[in-house]
C-alpha positions in Angstrom: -106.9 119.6 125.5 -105.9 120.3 128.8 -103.9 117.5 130.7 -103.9 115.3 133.8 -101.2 117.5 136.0 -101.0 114.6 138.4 -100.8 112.0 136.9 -97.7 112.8 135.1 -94.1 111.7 136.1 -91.4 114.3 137.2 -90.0 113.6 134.1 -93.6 114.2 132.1 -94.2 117.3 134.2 -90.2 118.4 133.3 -90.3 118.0 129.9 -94.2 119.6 129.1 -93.0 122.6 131.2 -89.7 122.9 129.4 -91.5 123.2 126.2 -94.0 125.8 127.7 -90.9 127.9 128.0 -90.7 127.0 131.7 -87.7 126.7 133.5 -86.7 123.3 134.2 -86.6 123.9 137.9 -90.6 125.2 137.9 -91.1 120.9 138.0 -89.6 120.7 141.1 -91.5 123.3 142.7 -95.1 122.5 141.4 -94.7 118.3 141.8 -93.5 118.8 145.8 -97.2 121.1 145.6 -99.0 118.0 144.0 -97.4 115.3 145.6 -95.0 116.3 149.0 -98.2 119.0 150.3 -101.3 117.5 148.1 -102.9 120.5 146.4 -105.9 121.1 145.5 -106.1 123.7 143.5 -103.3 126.0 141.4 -103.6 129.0 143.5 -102.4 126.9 146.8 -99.2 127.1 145.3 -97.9 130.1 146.6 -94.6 130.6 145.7 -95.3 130.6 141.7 -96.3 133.8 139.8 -99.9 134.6 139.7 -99.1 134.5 135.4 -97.6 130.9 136.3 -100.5 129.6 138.3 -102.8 130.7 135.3 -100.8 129.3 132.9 -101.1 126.2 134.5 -105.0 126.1 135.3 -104.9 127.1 131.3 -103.1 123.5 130.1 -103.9 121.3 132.7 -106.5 119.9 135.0 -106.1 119.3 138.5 -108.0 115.8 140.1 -109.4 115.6 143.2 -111.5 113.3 144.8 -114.7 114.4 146.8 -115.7 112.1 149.9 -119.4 112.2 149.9 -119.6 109.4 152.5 -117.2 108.6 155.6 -118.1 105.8 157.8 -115.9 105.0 161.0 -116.3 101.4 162.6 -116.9 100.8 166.3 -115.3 97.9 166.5 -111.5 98.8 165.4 -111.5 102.9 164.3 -111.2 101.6 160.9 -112.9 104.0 158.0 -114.1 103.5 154.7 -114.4 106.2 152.7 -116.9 106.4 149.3 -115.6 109.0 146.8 -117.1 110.4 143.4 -115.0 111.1 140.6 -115.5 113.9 138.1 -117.8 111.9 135.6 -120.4 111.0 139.0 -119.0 107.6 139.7 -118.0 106.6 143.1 -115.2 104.3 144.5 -114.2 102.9 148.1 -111.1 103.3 150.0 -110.1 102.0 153.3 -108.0 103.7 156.3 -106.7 101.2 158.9 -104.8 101.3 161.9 -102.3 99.2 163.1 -99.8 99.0 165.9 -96.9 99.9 163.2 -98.9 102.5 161.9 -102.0 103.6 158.7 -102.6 101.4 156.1 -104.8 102.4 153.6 -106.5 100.3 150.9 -107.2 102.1 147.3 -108.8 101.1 144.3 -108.0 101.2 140.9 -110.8 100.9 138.6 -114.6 101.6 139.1 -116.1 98.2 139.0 -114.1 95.1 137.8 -114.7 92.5 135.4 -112.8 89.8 136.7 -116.3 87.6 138.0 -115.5 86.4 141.4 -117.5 84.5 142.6 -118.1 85.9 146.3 -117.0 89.8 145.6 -119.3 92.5 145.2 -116.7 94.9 143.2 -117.5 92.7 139.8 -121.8 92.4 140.4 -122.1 95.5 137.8 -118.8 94.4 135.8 -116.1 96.9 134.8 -117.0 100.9 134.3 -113.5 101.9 134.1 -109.7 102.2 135.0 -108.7 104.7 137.5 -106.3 107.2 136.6 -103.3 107.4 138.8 -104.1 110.7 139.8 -107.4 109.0 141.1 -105.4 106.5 142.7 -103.0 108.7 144.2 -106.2 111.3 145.6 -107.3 108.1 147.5 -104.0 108.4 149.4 -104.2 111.9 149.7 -107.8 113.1 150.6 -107.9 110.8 153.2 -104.2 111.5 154.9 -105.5 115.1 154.6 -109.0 113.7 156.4 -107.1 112.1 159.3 -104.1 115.1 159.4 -101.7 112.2 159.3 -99.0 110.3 156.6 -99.8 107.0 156.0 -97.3 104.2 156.1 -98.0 101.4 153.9 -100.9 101.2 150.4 -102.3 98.0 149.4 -104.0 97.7 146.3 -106.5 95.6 146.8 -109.9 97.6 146.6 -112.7 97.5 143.7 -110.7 96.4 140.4 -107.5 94.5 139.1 -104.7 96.4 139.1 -102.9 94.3 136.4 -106.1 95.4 134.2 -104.9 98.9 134.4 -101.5 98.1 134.2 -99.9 101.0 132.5 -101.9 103.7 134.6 -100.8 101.3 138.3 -97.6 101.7 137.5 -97.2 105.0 136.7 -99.6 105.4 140.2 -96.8 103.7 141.8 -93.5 105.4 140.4 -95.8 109.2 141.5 -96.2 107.4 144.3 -92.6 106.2 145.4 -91.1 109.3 144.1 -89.0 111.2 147.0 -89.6 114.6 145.4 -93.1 113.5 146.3 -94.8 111.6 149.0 -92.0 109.4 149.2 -93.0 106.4 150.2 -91.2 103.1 149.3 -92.3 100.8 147.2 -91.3 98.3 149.6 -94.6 99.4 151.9 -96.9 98.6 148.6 -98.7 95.5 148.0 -100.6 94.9 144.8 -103.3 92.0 145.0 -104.3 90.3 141.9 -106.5 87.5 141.0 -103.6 86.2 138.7 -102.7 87.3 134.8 -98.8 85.8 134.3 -98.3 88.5 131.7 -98.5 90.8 133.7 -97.1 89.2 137.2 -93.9 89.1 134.5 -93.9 92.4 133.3 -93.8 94.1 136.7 -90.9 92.1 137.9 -89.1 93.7 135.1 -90.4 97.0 136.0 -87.6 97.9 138.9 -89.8 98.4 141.4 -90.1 96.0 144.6 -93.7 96.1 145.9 -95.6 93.0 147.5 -97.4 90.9 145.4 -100.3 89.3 146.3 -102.0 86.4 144.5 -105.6 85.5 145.1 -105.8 82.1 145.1 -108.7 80.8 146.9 -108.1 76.8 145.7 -105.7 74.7 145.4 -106.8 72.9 142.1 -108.2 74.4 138.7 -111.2 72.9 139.5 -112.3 74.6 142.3 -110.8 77.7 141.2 -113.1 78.0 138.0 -115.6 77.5 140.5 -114.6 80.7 142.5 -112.5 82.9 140.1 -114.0 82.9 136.4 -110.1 84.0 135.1 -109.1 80.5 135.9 -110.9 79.4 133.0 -108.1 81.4 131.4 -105.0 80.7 133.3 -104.5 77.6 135.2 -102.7 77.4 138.7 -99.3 76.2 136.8 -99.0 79.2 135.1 -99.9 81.4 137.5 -97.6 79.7 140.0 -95.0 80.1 137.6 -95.1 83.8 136.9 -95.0 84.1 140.6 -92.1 82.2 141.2 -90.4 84.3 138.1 -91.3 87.4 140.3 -89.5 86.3 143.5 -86.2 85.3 141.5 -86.1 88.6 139.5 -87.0 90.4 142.8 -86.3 89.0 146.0 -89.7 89.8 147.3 -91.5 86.8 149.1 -95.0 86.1 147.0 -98.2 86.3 149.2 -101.1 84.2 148.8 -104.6 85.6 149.0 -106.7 82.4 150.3 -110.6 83.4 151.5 -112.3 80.8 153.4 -115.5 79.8 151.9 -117.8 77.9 154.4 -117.9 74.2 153.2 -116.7 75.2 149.8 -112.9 75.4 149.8 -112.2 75.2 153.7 -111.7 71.5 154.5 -108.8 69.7 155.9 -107.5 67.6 152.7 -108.1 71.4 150.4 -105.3 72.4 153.2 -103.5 69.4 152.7 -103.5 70.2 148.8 -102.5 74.1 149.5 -99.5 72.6 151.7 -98.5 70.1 148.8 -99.3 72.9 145.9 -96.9 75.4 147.7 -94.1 73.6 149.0 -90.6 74.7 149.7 -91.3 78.3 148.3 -90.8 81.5 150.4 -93.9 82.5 150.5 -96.7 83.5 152.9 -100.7 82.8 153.1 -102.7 85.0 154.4 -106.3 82.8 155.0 -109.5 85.5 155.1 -112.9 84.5 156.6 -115.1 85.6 153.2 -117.4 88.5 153.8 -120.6 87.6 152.6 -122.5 89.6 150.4 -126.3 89.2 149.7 -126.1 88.5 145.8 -124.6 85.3 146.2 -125.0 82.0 148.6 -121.2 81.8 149.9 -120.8 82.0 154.2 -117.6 82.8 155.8 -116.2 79.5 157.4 -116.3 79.0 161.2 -113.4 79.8 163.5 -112.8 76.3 163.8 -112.5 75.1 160.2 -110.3 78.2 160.2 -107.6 77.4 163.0 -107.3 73.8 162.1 -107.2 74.8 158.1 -103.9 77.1 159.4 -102.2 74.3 161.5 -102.4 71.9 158.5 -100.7 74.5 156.6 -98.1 75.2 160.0 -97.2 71.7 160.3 -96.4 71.9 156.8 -93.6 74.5 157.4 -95.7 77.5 155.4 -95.8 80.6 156.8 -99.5 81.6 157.6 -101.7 83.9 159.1 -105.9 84.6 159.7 -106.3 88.1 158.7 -107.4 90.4 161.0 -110.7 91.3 159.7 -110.9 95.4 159.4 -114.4 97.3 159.7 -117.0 94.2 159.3 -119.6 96.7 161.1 -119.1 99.3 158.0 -120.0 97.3 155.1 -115.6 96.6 155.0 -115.9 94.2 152.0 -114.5 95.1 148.7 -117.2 97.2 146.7 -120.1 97.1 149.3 -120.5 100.4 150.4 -120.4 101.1 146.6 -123.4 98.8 145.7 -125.5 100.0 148.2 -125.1 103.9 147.7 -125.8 103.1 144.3 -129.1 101.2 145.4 -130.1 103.9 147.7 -129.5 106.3 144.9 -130.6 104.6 141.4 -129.8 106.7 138.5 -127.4 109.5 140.2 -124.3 107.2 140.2 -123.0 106.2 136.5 -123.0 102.7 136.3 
């Protein structure tokens, strides 16, 4: 069976050449062609042997991602890109600009079965993990689309990362690699709805990327309401494994908090974020909710929203409104998604 070239580590890629009867130094070469100039296809590697370059279109596979739908926003330059993977399912990933520089958001599985309450990535419920070739083409197709390097990935599109843990962080060690793209792992976010197992495990992992918890309340009880995984994991432990992350890692925890209009925007659920979060290092980040049409929830006015982030000011905790990115191009999590798939019932495997 032939394998996943991309998504294998140097090492991987070293050692299954090796026992091909490869010289060891053939890794270097071929990973700077999958990762350093993005590939794609074997014979684009130019300064291997024709015999080499058939060898390896012989034992391996080579993943990339077809964009079948690009849409650009008016508003900001921001573009959302839809694109189908090998089996006919589709994904969305995001390309935004900033005065520092590109951000792109990717996502890592097709679907997701976490249930939230007001995202349209869970409405069909999980098809499958992404594998981190697919998470790395994200990155690449669209730096080859705009002709430019990125500068920072969050991981915040369709799916939970920490429900494809193994594959993530194998995306991110490709992905931080400097006989690759390089980039460090200090310019990575991952954003999850909260599994302490796994918050754990990655601070253990050596590798210093953002983490982002979504929140959303600041008691269990309104969190079940919003976030079915709560049911699960209460605001304790979740709070714990987060606190565990900063002292193994340094890295200040972010908190994912999307204003829900007369649902979890008040001044006293402010009041109980300010209390709930204390002294720790730590930055919110409040986001107006994108509505979707499945469900009831409205984003909260600007109002509600300034005074929700000077309760949280006057309480000494570092906050911000996100900027909201591409609102005119269907910009919420796993929208453009739903509705190619409604405009095109049975072509898309769901």
């Amino acid at each position: 069976m032939k394998k996943d070239i991309r998504s294998l580590t140097f090492e991987e890629l070293s050692g299954t050449l090796e026992a091909m009867g490869e010289k060891r130094y053939r890794a270097g070469q071929i990973y700077s062609w999958l990762h350093e100039k993005q590939v794609s296809d074997f014979e684009q590697m130019t300064n291997l042997s024709r015999p080499l370059r058939q060898k390896l279109a012989d034992n391996f596979f080579l993943t990339v991602l077809e964009a079948v739908q690009v849409l650009t926003s008016k508003l900001d330059g921001t573009r959302k890109y839809l694109f189908r993977l090998s089996d006919g399912n589709v994904i969305e990933s995001v390309w935004m600009e900033y005065h520092h520089g590109a951000s792109v958001c990717i996502s890592s599985q097709v679907g997701c079965r976490m249930g939230c309450r007001f995202c349209a990535s869970t409405l069909d419920g999980l098809v499958r993990n992404l594998e981190p070739s697919e998470m790395l083409e994200q990155i690449y197709r669209m730096q080859e689309h705009m002709g430019r390097r990125i500068s920072s990935v969050v991981v915040m599109g369709s799916g939970e990362p920490f429900d494809n843990y193994d594959n993530f962080v194998k995306f991110v060690r490709i992905l931080t690699d400097p006989r690759g793209l390089g980039l460090s792992a200090r310019s990575v976010t991952v954003s999850t709805c909260g599994l302490p197992d796994r918050i754990r495990d990655l601070a253990g992992e050596g590798l210093p990327v953002t983490l982002a918890l979504s929140l959303h309340a600041p008691d269990d009880e309104k969190r079940r309401q919003l976030m079915p995984v709560a049911n699960k994991y209460s605001i304790k432990e979740v709070l714990a494994a987060c606190d565990t992350y900063f002292e193994k890692t340094g890295r200040r925890v972010s908190f994912e908090y999307s204003l829900v209009g007369d649902v979890n925007d008040t001044e006293e659920e402010a009041r109980a974020l300010a209390a709930l979060l204390g002294k720790r290092n730590c930055h919110v980040n409040l986001i107006p909710v994108n509505p979707i049409k499945e469900r009831k929830y409205v984003r909260s006015g600007g109002a509600a929203a300034a005074n929700f982030k000077n309760i949280l000011e006057k309480s000494g905790i570092n906050v911000t409104i996100r900027r909201e990115m591409g609102r005119d191009i269907n910009g919420a999590c796993g929208q453009l998604r739903r509705s190619y798939q409604e405009e095109r019932p049975g072509k898309v495997s769901l």
